[in-house]
N, C-alpha and C positions, 0 to 999 in steps of 0.2 A: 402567419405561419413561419417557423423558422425550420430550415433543414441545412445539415452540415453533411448530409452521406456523399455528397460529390468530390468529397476531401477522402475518400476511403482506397484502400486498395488489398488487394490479395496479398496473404501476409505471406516471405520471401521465406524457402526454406532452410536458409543462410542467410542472417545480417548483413556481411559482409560479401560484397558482390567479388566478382574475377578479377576487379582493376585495387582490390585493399579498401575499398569506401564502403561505409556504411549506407544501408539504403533508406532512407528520411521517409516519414507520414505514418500517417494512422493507415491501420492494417487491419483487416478481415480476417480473422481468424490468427492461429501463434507461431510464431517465426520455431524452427525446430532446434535452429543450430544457432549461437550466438557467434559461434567462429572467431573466437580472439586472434586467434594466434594471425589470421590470414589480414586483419587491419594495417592499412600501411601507418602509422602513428608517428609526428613529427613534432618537433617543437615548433616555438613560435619564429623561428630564424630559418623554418624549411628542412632542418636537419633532422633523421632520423634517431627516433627515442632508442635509450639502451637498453637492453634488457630488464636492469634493474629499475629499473623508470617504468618500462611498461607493466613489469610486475605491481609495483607499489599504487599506481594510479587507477589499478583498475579496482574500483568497489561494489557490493552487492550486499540488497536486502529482501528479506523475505518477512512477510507480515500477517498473520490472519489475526478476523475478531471474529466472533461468535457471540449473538445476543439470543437469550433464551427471555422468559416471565419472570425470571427471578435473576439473572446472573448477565454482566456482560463479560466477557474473556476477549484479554489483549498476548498476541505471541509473537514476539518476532526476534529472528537470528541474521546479525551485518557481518558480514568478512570485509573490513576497512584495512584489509592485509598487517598492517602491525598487530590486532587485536583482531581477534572475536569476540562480538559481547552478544549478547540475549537476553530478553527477558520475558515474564511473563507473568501476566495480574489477573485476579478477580474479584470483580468488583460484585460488592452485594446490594444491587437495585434498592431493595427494601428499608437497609441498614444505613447505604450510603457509606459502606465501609469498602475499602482497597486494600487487599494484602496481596502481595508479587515475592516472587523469585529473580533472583538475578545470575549470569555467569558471564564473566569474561577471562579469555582465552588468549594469552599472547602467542603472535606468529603460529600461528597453524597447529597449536597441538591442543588435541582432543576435543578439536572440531573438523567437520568436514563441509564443504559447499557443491552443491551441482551445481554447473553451468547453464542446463537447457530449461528454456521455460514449459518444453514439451514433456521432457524424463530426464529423472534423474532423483535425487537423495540429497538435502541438508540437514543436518544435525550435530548436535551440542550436548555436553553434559554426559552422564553413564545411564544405564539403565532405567537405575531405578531413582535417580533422579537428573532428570534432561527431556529437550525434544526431537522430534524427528518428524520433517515435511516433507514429503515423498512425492513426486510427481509424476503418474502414469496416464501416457498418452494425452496427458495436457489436463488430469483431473486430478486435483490436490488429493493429497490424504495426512492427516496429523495423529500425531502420536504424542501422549504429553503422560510422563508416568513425575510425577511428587507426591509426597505425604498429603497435601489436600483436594489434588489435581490429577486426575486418571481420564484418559482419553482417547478412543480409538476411533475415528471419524473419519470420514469422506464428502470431502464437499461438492454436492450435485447439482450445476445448473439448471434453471429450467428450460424446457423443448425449447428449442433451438437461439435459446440466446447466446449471444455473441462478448466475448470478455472487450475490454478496453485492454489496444494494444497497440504500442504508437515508437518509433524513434526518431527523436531531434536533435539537433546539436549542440552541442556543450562548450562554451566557453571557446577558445581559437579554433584546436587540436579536437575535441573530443566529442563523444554521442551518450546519449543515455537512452536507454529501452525500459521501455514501461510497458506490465501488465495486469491490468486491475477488472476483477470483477465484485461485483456486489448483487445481491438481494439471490442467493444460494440458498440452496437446503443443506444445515448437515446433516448423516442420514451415521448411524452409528450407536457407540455407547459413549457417555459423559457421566461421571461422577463426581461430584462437589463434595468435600467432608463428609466422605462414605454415604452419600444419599444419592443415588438414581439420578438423573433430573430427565424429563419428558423432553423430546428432540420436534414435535409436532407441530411446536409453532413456532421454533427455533430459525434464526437467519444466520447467514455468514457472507464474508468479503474476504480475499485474498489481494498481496498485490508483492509482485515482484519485480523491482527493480536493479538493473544491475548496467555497468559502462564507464567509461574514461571521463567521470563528473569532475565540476571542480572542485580544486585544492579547498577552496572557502567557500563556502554555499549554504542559505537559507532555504528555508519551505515555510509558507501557511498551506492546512492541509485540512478539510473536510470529508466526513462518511457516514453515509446511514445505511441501516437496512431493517426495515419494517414493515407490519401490512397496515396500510388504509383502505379508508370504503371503497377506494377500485381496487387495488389490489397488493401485492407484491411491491416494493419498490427498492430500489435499490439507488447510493449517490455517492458519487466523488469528485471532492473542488479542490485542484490545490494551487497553488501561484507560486513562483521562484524555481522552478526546473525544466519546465516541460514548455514553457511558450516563447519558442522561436520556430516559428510559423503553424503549429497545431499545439494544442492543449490536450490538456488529462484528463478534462473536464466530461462529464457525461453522466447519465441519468438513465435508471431502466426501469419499465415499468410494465411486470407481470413478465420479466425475460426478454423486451423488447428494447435495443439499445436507441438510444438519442443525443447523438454529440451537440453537445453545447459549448459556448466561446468563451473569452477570456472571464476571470471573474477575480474581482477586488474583495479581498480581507481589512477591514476596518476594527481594531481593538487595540488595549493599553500594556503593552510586555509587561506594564507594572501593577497594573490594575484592573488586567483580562478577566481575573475570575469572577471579579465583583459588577464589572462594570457590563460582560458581554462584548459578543460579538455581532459585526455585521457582516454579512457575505450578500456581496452584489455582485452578478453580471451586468456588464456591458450595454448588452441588448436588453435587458431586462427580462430575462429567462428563469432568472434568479433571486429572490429575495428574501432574504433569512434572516432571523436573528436567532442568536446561540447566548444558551446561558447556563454557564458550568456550574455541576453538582462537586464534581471532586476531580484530581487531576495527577496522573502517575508523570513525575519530574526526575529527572535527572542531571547535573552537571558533575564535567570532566572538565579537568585542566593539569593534563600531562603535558611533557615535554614538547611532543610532535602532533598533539591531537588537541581538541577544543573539542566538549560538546554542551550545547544548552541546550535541552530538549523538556517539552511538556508538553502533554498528550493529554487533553479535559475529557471528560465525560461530562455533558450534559443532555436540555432541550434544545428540539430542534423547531419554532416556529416561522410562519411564513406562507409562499407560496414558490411553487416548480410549474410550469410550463413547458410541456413536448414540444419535438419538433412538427407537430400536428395545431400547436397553440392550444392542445386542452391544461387547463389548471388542476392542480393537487397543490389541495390544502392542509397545510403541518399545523396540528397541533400539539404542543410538547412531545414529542418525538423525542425518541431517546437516540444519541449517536455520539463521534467523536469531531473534536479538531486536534490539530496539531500545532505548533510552534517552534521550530526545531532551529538553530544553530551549529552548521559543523564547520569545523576544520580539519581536513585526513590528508 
């Protein structure tokens, strides 16, 4: 039996406590107020950051996917303060085909970002082509209007599960706040190239990260959401952010959270697609192998930014283990990794 819930605590309704510190661990429920402005924030010599330091260091991203019977949808909008960039893909299961939109925004114009993981509003792009992630009372809602892409959604967890939401610390100076759910209902209207599509056996995952990360920073980065013969399941694994003294990691299954421990990503940056992936926990909670069908990429190499980033879709086989020790067994399971390189 493994259980991580003694690592938990009642999520703060301010990050940032009455002495400027952030408050560390994995959290019960969503912090309301991220409270920047009240961080005491210092460099590595004890001295207090300048304004223009604190601005520029701080970055955030916002991400949903959405897997339907025929479609997976990728969305997400970063404020890395020089730029805003976004984008957004749809992948056709069947076809095995990937067509995305892209928008990037320098310095703040003609995007906007909310701060609270509880409310608030991000959004990119105009009307009638751009998106909007709107957050009430802590329940996502997306909005995605393109020429092949119409969206009015609400993503609904199920009775009474709990999202994944945690803060650590970053590098000398800084924190990162995480919060990620998976295996959602969207509950709403979707249209692919002016057809309908059925929402009834559709899943979703959101996850919002935002904080004083580093200048240079990797992630490997796993997620599923899909139903097997128990039920409902929902995953997220990822390595290079989140583990200095609690992880990201965790697992739900029919709405029921299960924190799980460290977990090691094994593949080739040069021959990932072909060759797969392994994803192993520690304790052995985890054993997967991934094996990419197609893969939305990107690289940047501006002046003050770096990005290498790929994001696969493929299968997900293997086995998962609760913190109760029952098994669920993956077979080709459809879902995501990531591979990302930044520099902001």
């Amino acid at each position: 039996m493994f259980d991580f819930k003694k690592h938990t605590q009642i999520a703060p309704e301010k990050l940032i406590d009455c002495h400027g510190e952030p408050v560390f661990g994995q959290f019960d429920g969503i912090v309301s107020d991220l409270n920047i402005r009240d961080f005491n924030y210092f460099n590595v010599m004890d001295k207090p950051m300048s304004a223009l330091k604190r601005y520029f260091h701080y970055k955030q991203f916002q991400f949903v996917s959405i897997i339907t019977p025929h479609y997976i949808i990728g969305v997400a909008i970063a404020d890395i303060r020089y730029v805003g960039s976004s984008f957004c893909y749809v992948y056709d299961i069947h076809k095995n085909k990937l067509i995305e939109t892209t928008w990037l925004r320098p310095l703040g114009l003609r995007y906007s970002v909310g701060r609270s993981p509880m409310n608030g509003a991000t959004e990119i792009g105009s009307k009638s082509n751009g998106i909007r992630f709107e957050i009430i009372d802590g329940k996502w809602h997306l909005k995605i209007h393109s020429k092949k892409l119409s969206a009015n959604l609400r993503l609904e967890p199920l009775a009474l599960s709990l999202p994944m939401s945690m803060c650590s610390p970053t590098s000398y100076s800084g924190w990162t706040y995480t919060q990620k759910h998976n295996g959602i209902k969207p509950v709403g209207q979707l249209t692919i190239n002016e057809e309908q599509q059925p929402l009834n056996h559709a899943l979703a995952s959101y996850d919002f990260s935002a904080g004083f990360m580093r200048r240079e920073t990797s992630w490997r980065w796993a997620s599923l959401n899909a139903e097997i013969e128990q039920g409902v399941i929902g995953l997220n694994l990822a390595a290079g952010v989140n583990e200095t003294g609690n992880s990201e990691n965790v697992f739900w299954i029919n709405g029921e959270r299960h924190l799980l421990g460290a977990t090691q990503f094994t593949f080739s940056r040069h021959n990932g697609a072909k060759d797969g992936w392994r994803i192993l926990s520690e304790n052995g909670q985890v054993d997967l192998h991934f094996t990419p069908r197609n893969v939305r990429s990107e690289k940047l190499n501006l002046m003050f930014l770096k990005s290498n980033f790929r994001q696969f879709i493929g299968d997900f086989n293997g086995e998962i283990h609760d913190n109760a020790g029952i098994t669920y067994r993956l077979s080709n399971v459809l879902g995501l990794t990531e591979d990302h390189y930044a520099k902001w």
